[in-house]
N, C-alpha and C positions, 0 to 999 in steps of 0.2 A: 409184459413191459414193452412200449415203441421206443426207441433209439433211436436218435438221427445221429448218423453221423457222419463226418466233415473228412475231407480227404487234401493235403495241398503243402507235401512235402516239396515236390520238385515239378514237369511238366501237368500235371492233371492234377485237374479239380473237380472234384465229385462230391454228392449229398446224395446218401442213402437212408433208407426208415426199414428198420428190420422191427419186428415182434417175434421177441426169445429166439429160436431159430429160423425164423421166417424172414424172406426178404419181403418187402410191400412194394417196394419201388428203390430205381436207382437211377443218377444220372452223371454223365462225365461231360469234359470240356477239356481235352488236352492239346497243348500250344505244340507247335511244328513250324521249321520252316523250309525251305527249299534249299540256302546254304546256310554255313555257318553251323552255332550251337545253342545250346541253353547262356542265355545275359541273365542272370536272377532278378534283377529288379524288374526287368521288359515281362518275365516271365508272371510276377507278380502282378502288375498292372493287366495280363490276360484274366488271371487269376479276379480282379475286383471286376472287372465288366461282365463276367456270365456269371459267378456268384448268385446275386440276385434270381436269373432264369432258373439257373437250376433248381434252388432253393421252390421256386411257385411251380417247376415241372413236376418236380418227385411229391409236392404234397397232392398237386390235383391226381398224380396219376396212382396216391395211392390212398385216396380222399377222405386223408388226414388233414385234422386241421394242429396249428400249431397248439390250441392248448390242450390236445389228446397225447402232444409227447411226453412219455416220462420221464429219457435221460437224455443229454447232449454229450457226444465223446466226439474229440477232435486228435488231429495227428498232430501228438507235441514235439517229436522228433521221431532220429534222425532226420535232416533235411537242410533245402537250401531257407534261412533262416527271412530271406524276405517270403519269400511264399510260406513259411507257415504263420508268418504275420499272421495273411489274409486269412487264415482257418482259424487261426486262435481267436481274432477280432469278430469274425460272426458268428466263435462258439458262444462266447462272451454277449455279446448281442443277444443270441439265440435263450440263451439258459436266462438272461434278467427278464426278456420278453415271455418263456413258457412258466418262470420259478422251479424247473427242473434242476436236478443236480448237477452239473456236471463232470465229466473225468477227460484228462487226457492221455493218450497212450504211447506206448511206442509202437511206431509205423511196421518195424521188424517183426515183432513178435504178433502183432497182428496179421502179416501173411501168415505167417508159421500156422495162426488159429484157424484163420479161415482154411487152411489149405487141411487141417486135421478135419474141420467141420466136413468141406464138401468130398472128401475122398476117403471119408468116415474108418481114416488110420487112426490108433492110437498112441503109439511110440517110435515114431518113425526116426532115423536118422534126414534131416531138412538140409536140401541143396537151394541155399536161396541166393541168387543170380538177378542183378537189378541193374542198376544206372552205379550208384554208387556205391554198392556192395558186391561182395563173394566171399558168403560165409558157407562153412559145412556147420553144422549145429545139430546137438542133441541135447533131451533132456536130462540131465540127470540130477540127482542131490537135493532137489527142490527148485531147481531154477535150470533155465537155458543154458547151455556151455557151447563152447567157440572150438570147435575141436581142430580148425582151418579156414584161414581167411587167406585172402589177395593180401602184398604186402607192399603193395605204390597201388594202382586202379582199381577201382572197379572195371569186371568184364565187362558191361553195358555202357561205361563211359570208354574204356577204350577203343570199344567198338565203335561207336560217334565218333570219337578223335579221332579214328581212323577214316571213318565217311566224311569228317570236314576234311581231308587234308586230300581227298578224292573226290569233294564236290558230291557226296551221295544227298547231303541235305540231314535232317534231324527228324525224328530219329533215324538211323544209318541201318537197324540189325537187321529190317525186314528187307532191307534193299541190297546188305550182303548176302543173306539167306539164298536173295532168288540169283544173283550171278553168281554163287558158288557150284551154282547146279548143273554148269558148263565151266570150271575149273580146273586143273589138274594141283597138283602135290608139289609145293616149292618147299624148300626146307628154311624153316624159323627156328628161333630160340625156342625150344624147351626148357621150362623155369619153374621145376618143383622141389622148394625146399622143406624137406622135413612131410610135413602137415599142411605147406603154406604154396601159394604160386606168387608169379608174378610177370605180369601181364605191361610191364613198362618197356622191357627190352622189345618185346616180343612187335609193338607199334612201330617203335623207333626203325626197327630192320626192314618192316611190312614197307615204309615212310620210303627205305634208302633204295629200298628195291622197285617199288614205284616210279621214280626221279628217276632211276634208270632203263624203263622200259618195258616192266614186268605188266603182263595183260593184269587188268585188274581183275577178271575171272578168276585166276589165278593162284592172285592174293588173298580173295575173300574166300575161298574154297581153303586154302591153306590158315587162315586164320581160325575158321572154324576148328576143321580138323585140328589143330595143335590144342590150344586153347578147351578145349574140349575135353580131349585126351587128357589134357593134366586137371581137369576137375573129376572126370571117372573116375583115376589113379587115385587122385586123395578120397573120392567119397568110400570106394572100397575098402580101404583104409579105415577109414571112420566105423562103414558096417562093423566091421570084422571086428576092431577095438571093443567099440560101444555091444555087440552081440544083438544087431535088430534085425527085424526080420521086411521092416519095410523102408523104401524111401520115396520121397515127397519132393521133385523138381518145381519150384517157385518162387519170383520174382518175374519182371519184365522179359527175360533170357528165354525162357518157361517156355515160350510161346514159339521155338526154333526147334524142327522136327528132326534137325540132324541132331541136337544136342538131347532130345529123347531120343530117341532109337539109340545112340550110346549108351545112356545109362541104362536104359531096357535092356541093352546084351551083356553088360555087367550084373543087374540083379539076377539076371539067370542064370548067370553062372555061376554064382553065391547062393541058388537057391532063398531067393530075397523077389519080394513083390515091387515093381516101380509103379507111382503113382505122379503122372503129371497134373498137376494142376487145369480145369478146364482155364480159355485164355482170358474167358471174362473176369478171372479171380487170379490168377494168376500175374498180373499184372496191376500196379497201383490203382486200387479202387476205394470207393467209399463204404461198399459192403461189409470190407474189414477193419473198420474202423468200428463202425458200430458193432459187429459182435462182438471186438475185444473189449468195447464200452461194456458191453452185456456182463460179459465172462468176468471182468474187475469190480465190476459192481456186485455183483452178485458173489462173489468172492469176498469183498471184508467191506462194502458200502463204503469206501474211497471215493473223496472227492474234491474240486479243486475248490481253494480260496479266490474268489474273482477278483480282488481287489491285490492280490501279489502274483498271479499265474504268469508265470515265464514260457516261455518254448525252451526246448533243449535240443540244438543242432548236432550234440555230438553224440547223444546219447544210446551207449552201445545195447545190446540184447543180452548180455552176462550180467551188468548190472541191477537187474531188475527180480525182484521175486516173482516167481512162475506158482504160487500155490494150487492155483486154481485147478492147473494138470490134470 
């Protein structure tokens, strides 16, 4: 079976072609700017001008034509709801033009897949760290569970908020990463409740201490470190609760070498395996879109009605049946 599949929850937009576990080709186009942040509908309108490119890069490069695809899967949610327009509207396109079936998935549980595929775990406890998520999650009972989320930001957006209010530009994490490497130790909010963090206060003080003078090394050095701390603290937590023996760092975050090296000296000391995600998958791609296409179809042959298919912007990763597991 080839999959195409459509990528275009929030900055990137990708079309990938897998056959069953096989990649054939993939291609991205993620919007950026110098200052400021993500506008949803400016980011949308990037969205419909490479479309088209990428669409003619990934068939030639994987010299497929469109009527050798079998399925089209698109990211129906979570996301920003103008950009997955654009995925929805060329899944749409795409499936009347091949007569394939269609399915849409969620964006969430599609890292979660991909992240089990390429680091060939099976029951992992999943730290998935994004723009506008931070979930801890495991499988259990038949479906995904939420064992800890953020309870105002997501880490990756707060991290941006934090780079716009500092001029770092968007996105902001790779540009805290490398001044934190000449920082020292300010002290911020630590904000772990229960299972849960929260990452609002924790900006606002970064924000107050900026305005007053604090090296910006400093700060980004200091945001990591805290922020960090209290996702190890809950996922060890999770281990220990849930009884797994592996974990799976994945989302956009994935790709900060201090936030692995954390959770690698946590599994060790739980006698637990850490599995980071490599960065090309780790971060919103089109590759997971299409194997979660794979894995739902091939699971109970679900598929969308063209003629009433909605996106679903809020739609969480607990709500959804996991049979497939």
């Amino acid at each position: 079976m080839i999959c195409l599949g459509i990528e275009s929850t929030a900055h990137t937009f990708g079309i990938a072609l897998m056959q069953d576990k096989k990649e054939l080709s993939s291609a991205t186009d993620t919007f950026t700017t110098e200052q400021g942040g993500m506008n949803p509908p400016i980011v949308a309108e990037h969205h419909k001008k490479v479309k088209d490119a990428l669409l003619k890069k990934v068939l030639e490069d994987a010299k497929v034509t469109l009527e050798e695809i079998d399925l089209v899967s698109f990211s129906k949610g979570p996301g920003l709801a103008p950009c997955l327009h654009v995925g929805k509207n060329l899944a749409i396109e795409l499936a009347e033009k091949t007569k394939a079936p269609l399915i849409g998935v969620n964006h969430i549980c599609a890292h979660l897949e991909i992240g089990r595929l390429i680091t060939n775990t099976k029951d992992p406890v999943f730290v998935f760290v994004s723009g506008a998520n931070t979930q801890i999650i495991a499988h259990e009972g038949g479906r995904y569970r939420v064992f800890g989320e953020t309870l105002s930001i997501g880490l990756g957006n707060a991290l941006d908020k934090f780079g716009r209010i500092a001029g770092l530009g968007f996105p902001a994490g790779p540009k805290i990463e490398e001044l934190a490497q000449n920082g020292k130790l300010i002290e911020l909010p630590y904000v772990v409740k229960g299972m849960d963090v929260d990452f609002a206060g924790i900006i606002t003080k970064a924000e107050q201490l900026l305005k007053k003078g604090a090296k910006i090394e400093d700060l980004c050095y200091s945001l990591q470190e805290t922020c960090f701390a209290m996702l190890a603290e809950v996922t060890e937590r999770a281990v220990a609760h849930c009884d797994k023996k592996e974990v799976i760092l994945i989302g956009g975050v994935a790709a900060n070498k201090r936030f692995c090296e954390m959770l690698d000296s946590m599994c060790k000391a739980r006698n637990c395996k850490f599995h980071p995600v490599p960065l090309k998958y780790c971060g919103d791609n089109p590759v997971m879109i299409a194997w979660q296409g794979i894995l739902e179809y091939n699971y109970n042959k679900r598929q969308e009605d063209l003629k009433t298919l909605e996106i679903n912007p809020k739609w969480r990763i607990d709500e959804l049946d996991a049979g497939w597991f």
